[in-house]
N, C-alpha and C positions, 0 to 999 in steps of 0.2 A: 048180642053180638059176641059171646061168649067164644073164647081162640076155641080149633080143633081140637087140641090136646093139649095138654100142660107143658108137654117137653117139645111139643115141635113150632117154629115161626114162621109162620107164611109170610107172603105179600096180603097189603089192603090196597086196595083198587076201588075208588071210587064206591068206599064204603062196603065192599064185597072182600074177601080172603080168597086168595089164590097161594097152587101148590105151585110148587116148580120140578124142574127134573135132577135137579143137583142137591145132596145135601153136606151141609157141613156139621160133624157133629164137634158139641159144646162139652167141654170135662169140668168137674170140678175139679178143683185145682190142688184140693187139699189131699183126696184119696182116688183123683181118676174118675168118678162117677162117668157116668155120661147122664148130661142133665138138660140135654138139650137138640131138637137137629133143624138145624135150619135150611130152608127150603130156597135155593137158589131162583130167584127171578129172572125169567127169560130177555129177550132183549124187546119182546114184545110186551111183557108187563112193566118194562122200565115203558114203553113208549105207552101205553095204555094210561098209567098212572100218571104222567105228565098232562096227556091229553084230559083225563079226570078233573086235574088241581087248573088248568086251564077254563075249563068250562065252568066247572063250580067259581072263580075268583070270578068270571062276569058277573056274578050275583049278588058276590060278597063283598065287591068293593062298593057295593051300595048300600049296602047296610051299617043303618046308624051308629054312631060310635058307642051311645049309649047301651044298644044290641050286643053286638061284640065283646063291649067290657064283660057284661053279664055273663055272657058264652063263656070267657077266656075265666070268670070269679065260675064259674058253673065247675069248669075240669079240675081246677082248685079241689074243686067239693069233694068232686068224684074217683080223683086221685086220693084221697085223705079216707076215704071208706075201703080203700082195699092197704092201705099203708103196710099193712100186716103182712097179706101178700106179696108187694114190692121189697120189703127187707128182705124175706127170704128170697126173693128172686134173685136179687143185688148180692147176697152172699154166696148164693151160688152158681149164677154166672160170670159175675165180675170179679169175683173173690175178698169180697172185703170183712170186715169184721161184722158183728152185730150192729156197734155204735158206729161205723163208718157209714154202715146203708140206711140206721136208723136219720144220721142225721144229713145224710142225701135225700130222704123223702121228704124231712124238716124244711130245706134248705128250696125245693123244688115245690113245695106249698106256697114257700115265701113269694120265691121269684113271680108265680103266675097270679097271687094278689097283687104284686108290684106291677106287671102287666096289666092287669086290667085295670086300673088307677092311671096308670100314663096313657091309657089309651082314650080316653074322655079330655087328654089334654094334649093331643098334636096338634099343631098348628102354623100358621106360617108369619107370615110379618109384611107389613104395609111399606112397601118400596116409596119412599120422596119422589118422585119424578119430576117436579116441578125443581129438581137440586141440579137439573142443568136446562137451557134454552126448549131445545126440544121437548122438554115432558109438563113443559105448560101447559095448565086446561086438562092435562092425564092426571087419571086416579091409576096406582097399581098395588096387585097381591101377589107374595110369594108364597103358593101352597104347595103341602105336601100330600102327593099322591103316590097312592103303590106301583109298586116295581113290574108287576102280576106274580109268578110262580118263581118261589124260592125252594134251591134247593139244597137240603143239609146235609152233610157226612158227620157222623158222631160217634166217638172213641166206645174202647170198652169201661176205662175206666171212672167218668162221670156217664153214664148212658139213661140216665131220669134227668138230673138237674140241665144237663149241658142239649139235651134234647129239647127241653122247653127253656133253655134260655136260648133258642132259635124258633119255633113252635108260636110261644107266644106273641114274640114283639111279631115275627111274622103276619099272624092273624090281627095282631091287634091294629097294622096298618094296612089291613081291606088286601092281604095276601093270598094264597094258596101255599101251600107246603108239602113239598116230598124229601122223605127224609131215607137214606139209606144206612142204617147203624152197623155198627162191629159187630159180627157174630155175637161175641160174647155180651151183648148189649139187647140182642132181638126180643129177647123175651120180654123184655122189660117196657121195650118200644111197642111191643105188642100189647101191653098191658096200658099205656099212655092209650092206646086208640081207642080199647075199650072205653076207658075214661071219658075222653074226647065224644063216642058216641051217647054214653049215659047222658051227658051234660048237655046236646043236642047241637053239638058242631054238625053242621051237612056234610052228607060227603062227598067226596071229592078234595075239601079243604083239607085233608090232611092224610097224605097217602104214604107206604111204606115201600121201598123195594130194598129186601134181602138179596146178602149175597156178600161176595167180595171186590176185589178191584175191579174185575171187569165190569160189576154193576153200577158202580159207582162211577165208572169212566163212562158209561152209557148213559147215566144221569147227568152228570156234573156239564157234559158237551152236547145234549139236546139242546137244541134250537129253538123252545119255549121255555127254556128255564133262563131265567130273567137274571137273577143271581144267586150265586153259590156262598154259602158257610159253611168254612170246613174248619174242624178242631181235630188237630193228628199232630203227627211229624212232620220235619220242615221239609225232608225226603218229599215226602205225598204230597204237600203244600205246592212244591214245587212241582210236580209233576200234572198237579192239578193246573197250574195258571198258564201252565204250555199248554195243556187240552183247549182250556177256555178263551183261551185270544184275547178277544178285547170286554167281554163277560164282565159286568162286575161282581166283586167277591169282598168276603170277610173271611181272613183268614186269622185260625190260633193254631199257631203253633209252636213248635218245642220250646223248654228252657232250660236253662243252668243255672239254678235262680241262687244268689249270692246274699250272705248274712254278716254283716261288718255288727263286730262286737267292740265298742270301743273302752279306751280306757278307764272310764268314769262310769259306764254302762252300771244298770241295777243285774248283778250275776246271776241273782236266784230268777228273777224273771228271762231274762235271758237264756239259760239255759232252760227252763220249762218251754218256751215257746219254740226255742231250735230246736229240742228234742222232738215236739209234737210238728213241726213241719217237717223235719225229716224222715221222719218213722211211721207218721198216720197215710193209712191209705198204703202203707208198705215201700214210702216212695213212689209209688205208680200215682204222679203228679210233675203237668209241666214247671208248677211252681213249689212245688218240694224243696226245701233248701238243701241244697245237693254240696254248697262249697261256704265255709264260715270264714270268717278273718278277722283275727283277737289278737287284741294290744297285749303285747309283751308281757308287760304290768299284771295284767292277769290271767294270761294264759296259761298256768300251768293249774292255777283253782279249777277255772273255766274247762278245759279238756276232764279232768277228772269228776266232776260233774256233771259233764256231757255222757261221759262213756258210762259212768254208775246207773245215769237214766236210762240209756240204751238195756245196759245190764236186765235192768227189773223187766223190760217187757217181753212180753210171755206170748211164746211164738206157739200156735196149737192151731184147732178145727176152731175155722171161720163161725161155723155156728154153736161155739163154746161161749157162753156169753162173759167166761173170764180170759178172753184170749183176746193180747192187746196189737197181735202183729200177723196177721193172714199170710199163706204163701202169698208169693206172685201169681201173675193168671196162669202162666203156662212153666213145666220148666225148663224151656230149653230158654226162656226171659230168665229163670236163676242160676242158668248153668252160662249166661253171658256175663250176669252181672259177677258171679263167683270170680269166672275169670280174669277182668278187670280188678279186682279186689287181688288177687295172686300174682299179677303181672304187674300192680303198686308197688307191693313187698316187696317182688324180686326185684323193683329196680330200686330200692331205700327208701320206700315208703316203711309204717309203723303201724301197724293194726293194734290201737289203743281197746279195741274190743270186736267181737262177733267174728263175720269172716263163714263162717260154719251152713251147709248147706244140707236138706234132706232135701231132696226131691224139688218140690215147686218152693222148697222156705228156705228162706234164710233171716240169718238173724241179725238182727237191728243192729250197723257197723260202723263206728268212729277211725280215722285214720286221718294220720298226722305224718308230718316230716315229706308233704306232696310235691311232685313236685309239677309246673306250669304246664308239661308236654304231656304227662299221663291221662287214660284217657277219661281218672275218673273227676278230673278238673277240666279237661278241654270238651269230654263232650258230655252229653245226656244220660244219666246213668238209668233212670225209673227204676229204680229199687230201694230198700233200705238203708242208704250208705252216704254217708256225710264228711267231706272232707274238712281237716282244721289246720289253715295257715298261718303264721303269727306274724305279724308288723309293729314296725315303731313309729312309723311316721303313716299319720292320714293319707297323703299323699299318696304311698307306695298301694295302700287299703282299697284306694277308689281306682285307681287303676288300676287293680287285678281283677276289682269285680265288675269294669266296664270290658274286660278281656276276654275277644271270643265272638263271635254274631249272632248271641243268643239277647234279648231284651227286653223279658214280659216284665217279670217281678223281682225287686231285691227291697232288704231291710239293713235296720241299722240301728240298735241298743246304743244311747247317748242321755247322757240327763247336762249337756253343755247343748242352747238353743242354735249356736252357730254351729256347732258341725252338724247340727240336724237340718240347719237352712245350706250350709254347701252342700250335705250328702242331696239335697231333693234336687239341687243345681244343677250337679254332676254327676248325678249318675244318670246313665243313659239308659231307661229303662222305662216300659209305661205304664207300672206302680213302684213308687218308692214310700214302705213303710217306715215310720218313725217308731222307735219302741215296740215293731213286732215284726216277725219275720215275715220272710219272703211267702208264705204261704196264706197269710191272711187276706180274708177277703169278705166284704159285704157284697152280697148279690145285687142290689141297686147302682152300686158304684159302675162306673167305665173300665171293662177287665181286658185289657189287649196289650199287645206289644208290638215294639220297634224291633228295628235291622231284622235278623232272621227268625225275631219271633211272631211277626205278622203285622198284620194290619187292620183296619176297623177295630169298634168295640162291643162289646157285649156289654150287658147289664140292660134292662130293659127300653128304659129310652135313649141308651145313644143304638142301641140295634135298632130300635124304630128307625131313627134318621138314617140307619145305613140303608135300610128296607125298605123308603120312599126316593122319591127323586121330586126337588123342586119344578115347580110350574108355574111360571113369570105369567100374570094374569093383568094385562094393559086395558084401562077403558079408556076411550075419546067420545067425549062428551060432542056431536056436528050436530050441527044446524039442523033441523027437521025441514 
């Protein structure tokens, strides 16, 4: 099941490839190429491909969990023999570095052995019945069964790992799945289905429809699609859960994801880890640490430090394999983010380092003296650029970084146990790291957010749970 061509993305329909009459083309980001055209899906292959993941899930929600595991340890395999393939694909669709897509294909092996391990262990739980009058003489079970067809929207800039951490828990709870990716994602998602077929998924259970919004609006409010997971902006999020009415969803979206450096904090660690969540992936992450906040005390070590690391990394061709900071995908995303960086300064912000733009790149950027209303504090930057606040008091720390309606991820450098137990308290957020920034993450853990950074989780078994729905199972033992 070998794609058409190298550069172009079809649709998969029920295990077949289809062209469409639209295409988008993909650039590389570093010198323009064109690396890619993706073939717009009709409004009939959105409705085709539901119908597919439909008919295939009658089949699949009956097979063994034991079955499935295997399937889901199977794309594992088969994933992992084109790895080589997939990095360069990731480089030059998505723009990342060598070591960013190396260790996206690492990370996306992980996730689908995780998957198929929890999937030999869903289960439900033995209701007491007999815990009030009426359920005397009753036995009861609470089991989880699948949703049927789930359908997923996935960014450009995770477009392997964030694929199958919808992908799998999907299958693994007796699903179907259609997935619509980011242009600059297709090829990639294309390459997942090959995988998907080597490894002997049926088809049907894992269909694609390319394209843009309008594909994705044709998907996400189809009338057999059971529930939707979208990972984007809070923009689309939102515009997604008006389409869907009463649908249920798993939504990830945006962050502003916050780093309290405290006074006591260990500095050399601290600054290694804020440097590498700020700067890896180029910033093009919802949990990128986009805004730091450092105690007084040592904020003037701390910032020069900060800005020295930035200094070293070496902005060049994605597929240079000494090049530590890729453009952005597109550059009219470096000629936003530049702006914002200029429109800091001119209001008394500090550009402690970078600033500097060629085309889609720009360079790894510290700025200090921010101030609350600018928009590279209040909103979403996705780029290179990291702001640095300083506080004296906890107090003022935690309230700047619950500031805003953004709540996926935030961290917090401490070697005193209490401010590490208030900051998990108080910050409103749904990861709070201790000793590492805002960026860190195990694939297994529960990866979501509050207020406007969404809802449900990801990591493989709490997506299962969002990908079944309980079913109250009563026996009454009567009389023959």
């Amino acid at each position: 099941m070998a794609q058409p061509s190298p550069v172009a993305a079809h649709s998969l329909v029920g295990g077949e490839w289809r062209s469409g009459p639209l295409t988008h083309p993909v650039l590389y980001s570093y010198d323009g190429t064109l690396v890619a055209s993706v073939e717009e899906a009709s409004a009939a292959t959105v409705c085709d491909a539901v119908r597919a993941a439909v008919e295939a899930q009658r089949l699949w929600r009956g097979v063994p969990a034991f079955r499935r595991s295997a399937l889901i340890a199977g794309v594992g395999h088969a994933l992992e023999r084109r790895a080589e393939t997939l990095i360069r694909a990731l480089v030059l669709n998505s723009s990342k570095t060598l070591r960013d897509a190396r260790a996206e294909v690492e990370r996306s092996l992980t996730t689908l052995q995780v998957t198929a391990e929890e999937t030999k262990r869903i289960g439900g739980e033995v209701v007491p019945m007999d815990a009030l009058p009426p359920g005397a003489g009753r036995f009861g079970v609470a089991v989880r069964v699948p949703v049927g067809v789930v359908a997923g929207v996935t960014p450009f800039n995770a477009p392997l790992n964030l694929a199958v951490h919808k992908l799998g828990p999907a299958l693994a709870a007796g699903n179907a799945f259609v997935v619509k990716p980011h242009p600059h994602g297709a090829v990639i998602t294309n390459l997942l289905a090959e995988a998907c077929h080597e490894a002997g998924i049926p088809a049907g259970l894992f269909n694609i429809v390319q394209g843009g919004a309008e594909v994705g609006r044709a998907l996400v409010s189809h009338r057999d699609v059971a529930l939707v997971s979208f990972t984007g902006s809070g923009a689309v999020g939102e515009q997604i859960t008006r389409q869907i009415g009463l649908k249920r969803s798993v939504m990830e979206l945006g962050g502003n994801a916050p780093t309290i450096v405290h006074a006591d904090a260990n500095l050399t660690a601290a600054v290694s880890a804020c440097a590498e969540a700020a700067f890896a992936l180029s910033g093009q992450s919802c949990v990128s640490t986009q805004r730091i906040y450092v105690h007084r005390a040592v904020a003037s070590e701390f910032i020069a430090a900060l800005a020295e690391s930035a200094r070293r990394r070496r902005l060049g061709d994605p597929m240079d394999p000494t090049t530590d900071l890729a453009p952005l995908v597109s550059e009219s995303a470096a000629i936003r983010v530049e702006s914002w960086i200029q429109e800091a300064v001119r209001g008394g912000a500090t550009l402690a380092c970078g600033g500097r733009r060629e085309r889609a790149a720009l360079e790894a950027t510290v700025v200090t003296d921010v101030q609350p209303s600018m928009r590279l504090v209040c909103e979403e930057v996705f780029g290179p650029v990291v702001t640095v606040s300083v506080y004296e008091e906890l107090d003022v720390a935690l309230a700047a970084a619950n500031a805003g309606p953004w709540g996926f991820k935030a961290g917090i450098f401490t070697n005193s146990i209490d401010v590490a137990l208030r900051a998990a308290r108080e910050l409103d957020f749904g990861t709070v790291n201790i000793n590492a920034a805002s960026r860190s993450r195990v694939d297994h853990e529960p990866s979501g957010g509050t207020k406007g950074s969404g809802w449900g989780r990801e990591g493989p078994r709490y997506a299962i749970e969002d990908m079944t729905h309980l079913r109250m199972v009563s026996l009454t033992n009567l009389p023959s």
